[in-house]
KOLGUTI-728646 format. One record per residue (C-alpha): x, y, z. Coordinates in steps of 0.25 Angstrom, whole numbers, plus 5000, padded with zeros to 4 digits. Layout:
residues N
XYZ
...
end
This chain:
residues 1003
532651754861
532551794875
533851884874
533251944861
531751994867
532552104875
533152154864
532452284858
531852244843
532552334835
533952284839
533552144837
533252154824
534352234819
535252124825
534452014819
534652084805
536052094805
536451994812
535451914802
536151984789
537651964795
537451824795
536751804782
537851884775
538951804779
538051684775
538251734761
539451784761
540051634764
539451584750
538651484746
538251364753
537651244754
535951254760
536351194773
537451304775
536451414774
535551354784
536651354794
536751494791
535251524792
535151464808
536451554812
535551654812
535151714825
534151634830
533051754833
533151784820
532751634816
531751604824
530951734820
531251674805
530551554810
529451634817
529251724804
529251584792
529251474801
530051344799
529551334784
530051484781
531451454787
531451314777
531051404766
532051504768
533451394770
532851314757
533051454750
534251474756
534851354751
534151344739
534651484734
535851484725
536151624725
536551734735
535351834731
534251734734
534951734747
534951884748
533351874744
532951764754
533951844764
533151974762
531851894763
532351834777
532751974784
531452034779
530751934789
531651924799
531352074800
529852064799
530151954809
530752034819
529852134818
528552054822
529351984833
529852154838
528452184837
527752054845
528952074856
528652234857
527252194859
527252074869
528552134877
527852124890
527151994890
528451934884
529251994896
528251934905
528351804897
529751794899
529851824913
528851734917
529551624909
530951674916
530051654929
529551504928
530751464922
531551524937
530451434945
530551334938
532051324939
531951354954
530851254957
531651154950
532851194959
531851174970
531351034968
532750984965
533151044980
531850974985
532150844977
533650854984
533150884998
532050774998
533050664992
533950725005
532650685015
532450575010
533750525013
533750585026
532450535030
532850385027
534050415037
533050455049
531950385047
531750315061
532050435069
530950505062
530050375064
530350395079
530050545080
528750525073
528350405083
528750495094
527750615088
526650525087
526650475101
526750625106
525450655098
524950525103
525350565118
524750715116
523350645110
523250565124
523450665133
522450755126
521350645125
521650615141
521450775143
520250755136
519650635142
520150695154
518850795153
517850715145
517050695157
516850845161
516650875147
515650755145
514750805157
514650945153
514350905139
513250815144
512650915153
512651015143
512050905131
513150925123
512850795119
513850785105
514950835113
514850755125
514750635115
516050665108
516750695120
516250545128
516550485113
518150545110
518350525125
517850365127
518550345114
519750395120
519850335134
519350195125
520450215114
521950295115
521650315130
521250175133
522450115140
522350245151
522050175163
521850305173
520650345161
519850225164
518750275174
518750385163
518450285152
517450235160
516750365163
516750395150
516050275145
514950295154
514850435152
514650395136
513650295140
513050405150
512950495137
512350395126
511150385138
511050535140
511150555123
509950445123
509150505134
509250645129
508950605113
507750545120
507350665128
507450755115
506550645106
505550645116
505350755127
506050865122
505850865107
504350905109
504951035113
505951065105
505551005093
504851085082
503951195089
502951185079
502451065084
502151115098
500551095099
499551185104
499251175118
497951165124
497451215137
495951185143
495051305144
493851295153
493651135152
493951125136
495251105130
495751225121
497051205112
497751345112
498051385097
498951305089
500251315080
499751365066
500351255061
500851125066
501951055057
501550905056
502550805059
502850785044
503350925042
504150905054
504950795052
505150835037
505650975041
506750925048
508150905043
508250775049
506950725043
507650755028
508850685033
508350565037
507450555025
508750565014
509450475023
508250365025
508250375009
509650355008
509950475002
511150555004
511050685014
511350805007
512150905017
511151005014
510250925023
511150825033
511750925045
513150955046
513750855058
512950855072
513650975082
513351025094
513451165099
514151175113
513551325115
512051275113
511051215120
511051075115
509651055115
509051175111
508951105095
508250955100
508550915086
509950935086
510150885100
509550775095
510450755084
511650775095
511250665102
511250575091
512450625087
513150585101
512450445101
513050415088
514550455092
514350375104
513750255094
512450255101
511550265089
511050125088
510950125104
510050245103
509050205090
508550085100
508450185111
507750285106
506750155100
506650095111
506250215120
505450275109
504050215115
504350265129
504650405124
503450415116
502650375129
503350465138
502850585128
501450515128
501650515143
502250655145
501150725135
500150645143
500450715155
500650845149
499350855145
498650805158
499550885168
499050995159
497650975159
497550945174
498351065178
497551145171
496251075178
496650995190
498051065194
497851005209
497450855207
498650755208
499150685196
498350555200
497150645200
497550685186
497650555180
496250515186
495750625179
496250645167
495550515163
494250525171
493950685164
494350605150
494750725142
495050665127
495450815125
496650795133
497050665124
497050755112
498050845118
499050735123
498950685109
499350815103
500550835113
500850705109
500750715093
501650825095
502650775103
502850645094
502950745084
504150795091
504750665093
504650615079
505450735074
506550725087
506650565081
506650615066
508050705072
508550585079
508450505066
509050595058
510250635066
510150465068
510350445052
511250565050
512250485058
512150325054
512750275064
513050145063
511750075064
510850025054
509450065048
508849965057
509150005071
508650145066
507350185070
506150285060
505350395062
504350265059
504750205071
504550345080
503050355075
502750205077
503150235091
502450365092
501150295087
501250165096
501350275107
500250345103
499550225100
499750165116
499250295122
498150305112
497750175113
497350215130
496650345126
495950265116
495650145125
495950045117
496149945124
494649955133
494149995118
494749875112
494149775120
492649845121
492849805107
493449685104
491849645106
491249755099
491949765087
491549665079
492049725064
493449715070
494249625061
494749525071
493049505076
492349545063
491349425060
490149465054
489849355047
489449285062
488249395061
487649325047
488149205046
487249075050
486949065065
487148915064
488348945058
488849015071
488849015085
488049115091
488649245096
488449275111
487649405112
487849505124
486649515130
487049635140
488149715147
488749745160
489249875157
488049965165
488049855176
488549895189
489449795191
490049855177
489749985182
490549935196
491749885189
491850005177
492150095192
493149995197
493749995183
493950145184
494450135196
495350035193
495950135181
496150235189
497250155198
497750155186
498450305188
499650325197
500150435206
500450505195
499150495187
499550415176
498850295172
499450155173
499350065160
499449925162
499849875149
501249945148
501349965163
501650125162
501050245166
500150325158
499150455159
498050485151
497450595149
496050565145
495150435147
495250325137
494150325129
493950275113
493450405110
494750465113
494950445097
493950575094
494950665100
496250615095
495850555081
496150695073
497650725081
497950595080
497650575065
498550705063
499550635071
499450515063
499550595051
500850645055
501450525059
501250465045
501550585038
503050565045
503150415043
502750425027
501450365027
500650455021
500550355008
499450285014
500050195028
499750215041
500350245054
500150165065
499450255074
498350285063
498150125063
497950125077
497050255077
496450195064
496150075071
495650115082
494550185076
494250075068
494049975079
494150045093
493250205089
492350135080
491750005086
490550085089
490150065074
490549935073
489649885088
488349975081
488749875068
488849765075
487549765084
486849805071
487349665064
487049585077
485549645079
485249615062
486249465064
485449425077
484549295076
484749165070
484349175055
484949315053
485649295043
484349265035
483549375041
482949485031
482649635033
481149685035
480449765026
480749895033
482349855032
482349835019
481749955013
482650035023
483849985017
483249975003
483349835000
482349784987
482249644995
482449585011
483849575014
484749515025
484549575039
486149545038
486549615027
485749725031
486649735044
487749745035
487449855027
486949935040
488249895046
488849935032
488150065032
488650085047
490150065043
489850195031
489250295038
490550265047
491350285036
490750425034
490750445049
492250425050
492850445037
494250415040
494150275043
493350255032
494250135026
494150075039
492350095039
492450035024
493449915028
492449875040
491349875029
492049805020
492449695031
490949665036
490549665021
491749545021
491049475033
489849495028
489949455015
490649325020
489549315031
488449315016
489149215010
489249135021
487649145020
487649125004
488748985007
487748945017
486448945008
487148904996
487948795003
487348745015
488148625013
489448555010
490348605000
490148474989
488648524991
488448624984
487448714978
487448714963
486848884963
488148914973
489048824967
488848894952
488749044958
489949014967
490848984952
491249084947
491149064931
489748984934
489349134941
489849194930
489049124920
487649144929
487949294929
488349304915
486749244912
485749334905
484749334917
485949364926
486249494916
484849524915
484849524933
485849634932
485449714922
484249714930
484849774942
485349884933
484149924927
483550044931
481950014924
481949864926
480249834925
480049894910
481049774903
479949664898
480649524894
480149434888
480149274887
481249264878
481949354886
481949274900
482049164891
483349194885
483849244898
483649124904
484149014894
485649024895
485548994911
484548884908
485348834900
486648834907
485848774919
485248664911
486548614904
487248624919
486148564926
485148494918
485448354921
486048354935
485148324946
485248434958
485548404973
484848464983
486048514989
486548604975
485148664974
484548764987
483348724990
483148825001
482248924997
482548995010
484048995006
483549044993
482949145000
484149185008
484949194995
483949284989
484049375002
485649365003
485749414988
484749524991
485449575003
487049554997
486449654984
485749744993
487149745003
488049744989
487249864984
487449944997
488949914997
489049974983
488350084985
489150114997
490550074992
490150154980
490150284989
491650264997
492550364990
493850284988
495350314983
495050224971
494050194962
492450174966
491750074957
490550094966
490650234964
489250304959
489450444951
488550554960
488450474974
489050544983
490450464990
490550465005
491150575011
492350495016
493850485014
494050375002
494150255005
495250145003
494950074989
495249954994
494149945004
493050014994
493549894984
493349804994
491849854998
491449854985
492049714982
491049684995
490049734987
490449664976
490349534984
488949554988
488549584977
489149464971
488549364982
487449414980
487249394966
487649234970
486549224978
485649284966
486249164958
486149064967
484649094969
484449094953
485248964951
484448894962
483148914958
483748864944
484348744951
483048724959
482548704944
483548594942
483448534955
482048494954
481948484939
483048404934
482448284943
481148314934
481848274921
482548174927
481948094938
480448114935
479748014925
478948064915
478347924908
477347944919
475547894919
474548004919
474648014935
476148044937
476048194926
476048284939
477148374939
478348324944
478848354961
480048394958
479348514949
478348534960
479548564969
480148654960
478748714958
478848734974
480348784975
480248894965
478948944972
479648944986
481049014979
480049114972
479449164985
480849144992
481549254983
480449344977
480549434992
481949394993
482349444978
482049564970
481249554958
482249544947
483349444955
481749354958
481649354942
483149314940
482949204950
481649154943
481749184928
482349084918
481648964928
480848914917
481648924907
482548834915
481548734920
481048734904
482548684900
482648594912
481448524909
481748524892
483048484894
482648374905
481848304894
483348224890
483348154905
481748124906
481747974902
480347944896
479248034894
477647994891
476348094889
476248114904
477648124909
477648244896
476248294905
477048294918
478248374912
477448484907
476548484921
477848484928
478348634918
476848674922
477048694936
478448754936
477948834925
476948914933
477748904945
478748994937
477749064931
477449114946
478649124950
479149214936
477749274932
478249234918
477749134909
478649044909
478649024893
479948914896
479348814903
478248824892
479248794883
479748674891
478148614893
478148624878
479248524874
478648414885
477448424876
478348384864
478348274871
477048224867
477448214853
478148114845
479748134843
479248144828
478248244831
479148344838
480048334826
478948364818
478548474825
480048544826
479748524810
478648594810
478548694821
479948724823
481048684833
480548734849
481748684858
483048654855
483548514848
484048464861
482648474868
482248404854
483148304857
482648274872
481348264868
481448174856
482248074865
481248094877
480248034868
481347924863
481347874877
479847884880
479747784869
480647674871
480247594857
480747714848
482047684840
483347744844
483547774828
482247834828
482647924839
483847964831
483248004820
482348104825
483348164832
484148174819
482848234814
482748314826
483948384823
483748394807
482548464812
483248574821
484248604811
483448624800
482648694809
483948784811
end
């Protein structure tokens, strides 16, 4: 085929044509033969010329054509099929002309490319079989020298080894030279490396050199020479010089004196806070991804610490800083220098205290006194006491710890960035560095503030602190307590006092040395001041320091709601220390209304008590209270900020106070043992008995009372008191109608009563001014006191928690004083009891024309309600007088009904004696009430059944209709049994039986 592309085309088909017909011809010209013959003689032809016969039919075609052939039995079908064959063979060659002429080229290329690949091929495999011979050679080779070449290698390493050695000695050989000049350029990172690689050296392949070990030895102290200067220079950059060199912006506006004042020369426009500070730097973000244990992306962690031999190494404090720890961590000094730095962290911060300190009084003394000695300074720096002069040390200072915390933010994150072998634990915060900041502060303040002189002027004079606070010794019983010591005068304008004041001033000023500073016992070191102590120091620092407290909790993550230290302290101070003037004024106003034996039952004048708009007398104690309550408010409004603390103070004497009233109520109530009870206190005190006294009509009716705006124009009627009254008489009677009382379980004081009547006014009148108010303080949460158009005070909300808590107070007053309301209610109803129930039951009532006065025991109780009526009518307002009185007859009228069942015999004048004995308690209630008393009328009415017959009373409910109830029917019909003692038990039964046919037909 190859030979044949070559060829022209015209040529190849004329061969192909005769060369196709010669052999045809001489096919035929042999004869007939078999079919297998013929196919013979088709595949001699030229093999071209068959495969473009397959190209033009296909297998199928040439199949086709040999089963002609065979099956032909003549020589002109052959002639017809061999005509048909050439025809396509020439149409054949013609396409296959035609596709060559048009692809010649390409075809070429084909070609020779194939030509091409086929040489490499041939040659690469003539190349790898060479290889394959020559490695097979080697190999043989290499196993007959194998341990010569094992010697020569030996021999090559130990030349290399050789060569290493002598280069390290060369090296080491200048390592002390290079280290020096290092150091005293502060090319710290390099001289680390250098004292590293060389110790390692001298300690490891050069260790067995003898003539190198005073070297060794050098070098070691060199390194432990180097860790000292690394920590001494960290130090020096954290605390002295990264003031300077540590963001500009913070610099603070100097200030200068100008004729006697202070002026402060113009400040920055702006000064970043420490919060934007801190958060700026790319430290800061570091540490934060890494404290969440999240992974530092490279676009925020720095490439690998480097230092640049042609700089000054310190001209970037940060980086030098991050140098340093660098070059501690190769010399595996990390841990060493965390406790360093902590445990040199106070005195750094006090050397700063001490150093602004100075700055600020060689200052203002150059510019004043320029030629007094330094001694002569520090006297009178604190003789001129210039508080202005503590405002600008504390602003040098704010600043500078600014500066510090950002130079410790650096070192804590170049710190993280390495991880060097030490745990979490060993690791200080950014916590730690303001705790210290603020215990520094806190020390210094503390001097400026005097606290210590302040503390103990008033460990006497504060008596609301919390460990002293006992207001209940001002009101409770003097019996019940020792008396206190009074200070009847003071030494303080003496001049024995006046005498030792000099000597003490003298004795502080030996406190200064040569050098002007003052000498402080406590931690035996030196310190200046540059202003006298004084409590009052607080006014000039109190907004700077507030910023600066701000600051510090805005960079430890506390602006949720939790305090810094240094607010607590300054908070604290405040409370106990700045404000124990109010607390003296509040504690002489309690003393003066407290003062003399029977205080606690001492009442307001008239004048008093229209001042503070009281409808009745009240407690000289509770009015001490609300004074000292209103005191504590205008505070609140006074000093806004601390007004949780104002509202917590309140809500603490209210505590005491409200202890100190109960303590009163317990001891009127139950003067006695604990198994001598009084019944009134024993029923208010349980809770479901309470309940059910409050849940009574007359009760309701006492509190929509108070609630009503127009309470004179409601007229009631009998039947209404009546029907008011009944269910607490009853509940009384069936509870106590056939026990005799004690004396112990009833009150029989009137001038306890009395007190009760004056307590209950007093606790409402203080519950309402509590509410009234608590209904004023804006809080976070919700106000149930609130009132729609009154005005709140005009102070930051206060916390919820407390404003619950005064409310609940209020509550609590409110509720103990509604106690001492029903205790009063149910004694005058026990007093009934007390003195009636041995009427019914002790007294004789068969009695002679001479024994038909009324009985004592009514007399008594005649007398007792009188006394307890004049008692509580200036004590009580008018509608609490009526609740007190109203509903007694009713009740006296079902004592003495129902007491019919326990009277033992009864005759005409024992009947007289009865109805004498409702008489007199009738028009004793009658003045007491101004009511008629139509109750006891009805009670006087059924003694006089008892003149009848038992027959005669049932004739009567026959005719006139059933008055009382079958019960009452019941006791009298067996009263009269008894007064009779021949009357027949059967008879007896059957007019019961009648008695109750009667009723239920009456029904």
């Amino acid at each position: 085929m190859h030979s044949r592309v070559y060829r022209k085309p015209s040529v190849m088909s004329g061969a192909l044509s005769v060369q196709s017909g010669a052999n045809f011809s001489s096919g035929i010209r042999v004869g007939k033969r078999r079919s297998s013959a013929l196919s013979d003689l088709l595949f001699q032809y030229d093999k071209v010329s068959f495969f473009r016969l397959r190209c033009l039919s296909g297998t199928s075609l040439l199949m086709s054509v040999i089963r002609t052939l065979s099956a032909s039995e003549d020589q002109q079908q052959r002639e017809v099929e061999k005509a048909k064959i050439e025809k396509a063979y020439r149409e054949c060659d013609q396409k296959l002309d035609t596709l060559i002429n048009d692809n010649y080229e390409t075809l070429t290329k084909t070609i020779q490319s194939y030509s091409s690949i086929s040489a490499r091929i041939k040659s690469s495999r003539e190349k790898m079989r060479q290889v394959k011979e020559d490695l097979t050679s080697c190999k043989e080779l290499l196993h007959c020298k194998r341990d010569e070449l094992r010697r020569l290698w030996l021999e090559g390493v130990e030349q290399k080894r050789i060569l290493s050695m002598l280069d390290n000695l060369e090296k080491v050989k200048n390592a002390p030279q290079k280290l020096d000049s290092f150091i005293s350029r502060k090319y710290y990172l390099h001289a680390t490396e250098l004292v590293t690689e060389t110790v390692a050296s001298l300690e490891g392949e050069l260790a067995g050199v003898e003539a190198l070990r005073d070297l060794r030895i050098e070098m070691q102290d060199k390194k432990e020479e180097l860790h000292h200067s690394l920590i001494n220079e960290l130090h020096n950059h954290l605390y002295v010089k990264s003031a300077t060199n540590f963001h500009a912006g913070l610099q603070r506006g100097s200030s200068m004196r100008v004729s006697g004042e202070f002026v402060s020369s113009p400040a920055l426009p702006h000064k970043p806070t420490l919060k934007q500070v801190t958060h700026g730097s790319k430290r800061f973000k570091k540490l934060q991804l890494r404290n969440r244990g999240l992974e530092v992306p490279s676009t925020v962690d720095d490439d690998k610490i480097t230092e640049d031999l042609n700089s000054n190494p310190e001209e970037d404090s940060e980086h030098f800083m991050s140098v340093l720890i660098e070059s501690l961590a190769l010399l595996k000094k990390i841990p060493d220098t965390v406790e360093e730095i902590k445990s040199r962290m106070n005195h750094e911060l006090a050397n700063i205290v001490q150093r602004a300190t100075t700055e600020v009084a060689e200052k203002f003394f150059l510019s004043q006194y320029p030629f007094r000695s330094a001694k002569q300074r520090g006297e009178s720096i604190v003789l001129m006491n210039q508080p202005k002069l503590l405002l600008e040390l504390l602003e040098l200072l704010f600043d500078r710890f600014h500066s510090v915390a950002v130079a410790h933010m650096s070192i804590l994150g170049s710190i993280n960035r390495l991880k060097a072998g030490f745990s979490d634990n060993e690791m200080y915060t950014m916590d730690d560095i303001w705790s210290q900041i603020q215990s520094v502060l806190q020390l210094h303040l503390s001097s400026y503030l005097d606290m210590k002189n302040a503390t103990v002027d008033n460990q006497v004079a504060d008596t609301f602190s919390e460990n002293t606070t006992d207001i209940g010794m001002f009101f409770a019983k003097r019996k019940m307590m020792r008396p206190k010591r009074q200070v009847l005068f003071r030494f303080e304008s003496s001049s024995h006092a006046i005498s030792m004041n000099n000597y003490m001033r003298e004795q502080k000023r030996e406190f200064y040395g040569a050098d002007g500073n003052v000498k402080v016992e406590e931690d035996c070191e030196q310190m200046q001041m540059v202003c006298k102590p004084s409590v009052k120091n607080v006014i000039q620092v109190y907004r700077p320091l507030s910023q600066f407290i701000h600051d510090i909790e805005a960079a430890m993550n506390l602006d949720s709601g939790g305090q810094c230290s240094l607010r607590i302290f300054v908070s604290d101070y405040i409370h106990h220390i700045f404000l124990s003037h109010m607390q003296q004024e509040i504690d002489k106003n309690i003393q003066t209304a407290t003062r003399g034996g029977d205080s606690d039952k001492a009442l307001t004048d008239f004048t008093t008590q229209k001042a503070v708009g009281a409808a009745q007398p009240l407690l000289q104690t509770t009015v001490a209270m609300e004074k000292a309550v209103s005191e504590l408010k205008d505070m609140m409004t006074y000093l806004p900020d601390y007004a949780d603390q104002f509202l917590n103070m309140i809500c603490k004497i209210l505590k005491e106070y409200k202890d100190t009233c109960h303590a009163m109520y317990r001891g009127i109530v139950q003067p006695e043992t604990e198994e001598k009870r009084m019944v009134s206190a024993t029923w208010v005190k349980d809770e479901d008995i309470s309940r059910c006294l409050r849940s009574l009509p007359n009760w309701i009716n006492l509190q929509e009372y108070r609630r009503k705006d127009v309470r004179d124009s409601d007229v009631e009627t009998i039947e209404d008191v009546r029907e008011r009254n009944e269910k607490e008489s009853d509940l009384l009677v069936t509870n106590l109608g056939d026990k005799l009382l004690q004396q112990h379980e009833v009150l029989l004081d009137v001038s306890d009563l009395r007190l009760l009547a004056n307590l209950h006014e007093s606790l409402e009148w203080f519950s309402e001014r509590i509410r009234s108010f608590a209904g004023r303080l804006p809080s976070s949460g919700e106000n149930t006191l609130a009132t729609s158009g009154i005005a709140p005070l005009e102070i930051p909300e206060v916390d919820g928690i407390n404003l619950q808590n005064l409310i609940s107070q209020a509550k609590e007053f409110q509720d103990m004083a509604q106690m001492c309301l029903l205790v009063l209610h149910l004694e005058v109803r026990l007093h009934c009891f007390y003195f009636l129930i041995p009427v019914v039951k002790q007294s004789s009532y068969h009695t002679s024309v001479d024994s038909v006065d009324p009985d004592q025991n009514v007399v008594t109780l005649n007398k007792d309600l009188t006394s307890i009526e004049e008692a509580l009518v200036v004590a009580l307002q008018s509608h609490k007088f009526k609740y007190i009185f109203e509903g007694l007859g009713h009740l006296i009228s079902f004592i003495l009904i129902n007491g019919t069942q326990y009277i033992k015999r009864i005759n005409d004048n024992g009947i007289k004696k009865m109805i004498r004995n409702i008489f007199v308690l009738q028009l004793s209630l009658t003045n007491i009430t101004m009511s008629r008393e139509a109750d006891l009328e009805r009670a006087k009415q059924y003694y006089e059944l008892m003149y009848k017959s038992s027959d005669d009373i049932l004739n009567g409910i026959v005719e006139q209709g059933a008055v009382y109830t079958e019960l009452e029917y019941r006791n009298a019909v067996n009263l009269l049994n008894r007064s009779n003692p021949g009357t027949d038990s059967n008879q007896l039964n059957r007019r019961l039986q009648r008695l109750q046919e009667i009723l239920l037909e009456a029904v």
